[in-house]
Structure formats: C-alpha cells, structure tokens
N, C-alpha and C positions, 0 to 999 in steps of 0.2 A: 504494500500500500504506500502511494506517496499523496501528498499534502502541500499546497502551498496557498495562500494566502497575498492578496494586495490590498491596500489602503491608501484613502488619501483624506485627506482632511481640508477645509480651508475656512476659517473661522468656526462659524457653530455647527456646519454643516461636513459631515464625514459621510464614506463611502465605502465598499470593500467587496471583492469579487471572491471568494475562497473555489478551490477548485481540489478533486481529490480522484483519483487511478486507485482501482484496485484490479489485479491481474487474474488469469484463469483459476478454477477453484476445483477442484477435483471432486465430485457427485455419488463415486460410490467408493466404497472403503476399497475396495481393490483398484482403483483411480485407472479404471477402462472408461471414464466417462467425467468427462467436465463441464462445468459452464463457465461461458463467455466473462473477460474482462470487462469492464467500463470506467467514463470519466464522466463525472458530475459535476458543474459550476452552480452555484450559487452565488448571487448580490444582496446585497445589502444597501441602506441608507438610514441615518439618522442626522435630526436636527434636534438640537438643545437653545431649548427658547432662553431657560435660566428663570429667574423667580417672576411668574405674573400673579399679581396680586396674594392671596395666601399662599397659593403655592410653591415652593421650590422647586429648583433644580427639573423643571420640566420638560420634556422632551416628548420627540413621535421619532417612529421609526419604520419602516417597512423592511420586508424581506423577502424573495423569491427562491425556492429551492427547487435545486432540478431543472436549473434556466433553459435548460433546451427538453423537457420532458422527454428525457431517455429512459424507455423500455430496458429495465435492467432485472437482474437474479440479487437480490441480498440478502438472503440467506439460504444455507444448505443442511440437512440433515440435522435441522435443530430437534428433531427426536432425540439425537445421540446415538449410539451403537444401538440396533435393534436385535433385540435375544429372538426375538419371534422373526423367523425365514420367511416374511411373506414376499420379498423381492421390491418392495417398494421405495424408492428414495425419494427425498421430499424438499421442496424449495416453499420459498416467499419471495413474491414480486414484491422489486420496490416501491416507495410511493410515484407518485406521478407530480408534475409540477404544483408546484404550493403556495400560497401567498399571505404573509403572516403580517399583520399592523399590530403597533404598539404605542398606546398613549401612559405615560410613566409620568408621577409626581412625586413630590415628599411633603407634608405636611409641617 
C-alpha cells in the first residue's frame, strides 16, 4: 500500500487531494486467484471563519471520497480461515463516491 497526500492553504481557506494504491491481493489461501489492485483520490476543503458572534473557532468543510468512483474489491476473506470446505471465498465492494459536509463550532 502507498499513500500520499497534498495540501495547500492560503489564509483561512485550505485544501488537500490525499490519494492511496493498494496492489493485487490474493482471494484464496492457496493464492490461485487474486483481485485487482486500485488507486483512490480523494479532496478535501475547509474554510475557518474564526469566532462569529458566540461562537468560536468556526469552520465548514467539504469532502469527496473516491473522486473518480472507482469500482474497487476492499476486502477479502474477512471470514478468516474457513474450517467448513464449502469452496466459497468472499469479498466486499468498496464504497462508491461520497460527499461529506461539515459545519464545526466551539462554544
């Protein structure tokens, strides 16, 4: 798995793309069968207004995950070793693209 991360800020307003690879993953315990690697980006933004009237330090923020809604596999054989020989191996679809707001105060 690799990881990286950018940012950029310019006064109250920031921004940040994180992006993340994870490579093929082997499907059954005798690794005659894989699934596909993938790369996921996600953005981000936040603005920090700073204290309007009672409130501090307040901010919004938006996020978007899976910016390009890539059909992916994340996870595999989260059963764990199966004692029971029924032949089955088992995955979980990713999520699909997301879109998260955030209004944040402090009192």
């Amino acid at each position: 798995m690799y990881k990286g991360s950018i940012s950029y800020r310019i006064g109250k307003l920031s921004a940040h793309v994180d992006g993340s690879y994870l490579s093929n993953r082997q499907l059954t315990y005798t690794n005659d069968l894989h699934v596909p690697g993938y790369f996921l980006a996600n953005f981000g933004t936040r603005y920090d207004f700073g204290s309007v009237g009672p409130l501090k330090g307040l901010s919004a923020s938006f996020n978007i995950y899976n910016l390009a809604n890539k059909t992916y596999i994340a996870t595999t054989n989260e059963a764990g070793n199966n004692f029971i020989n029924n032949g089955f191996n088992y995955f979980l679809m990713g999520a699909s693209r997301q879109f998260f707001g955030t209004i944040s105060a402090n009192f």
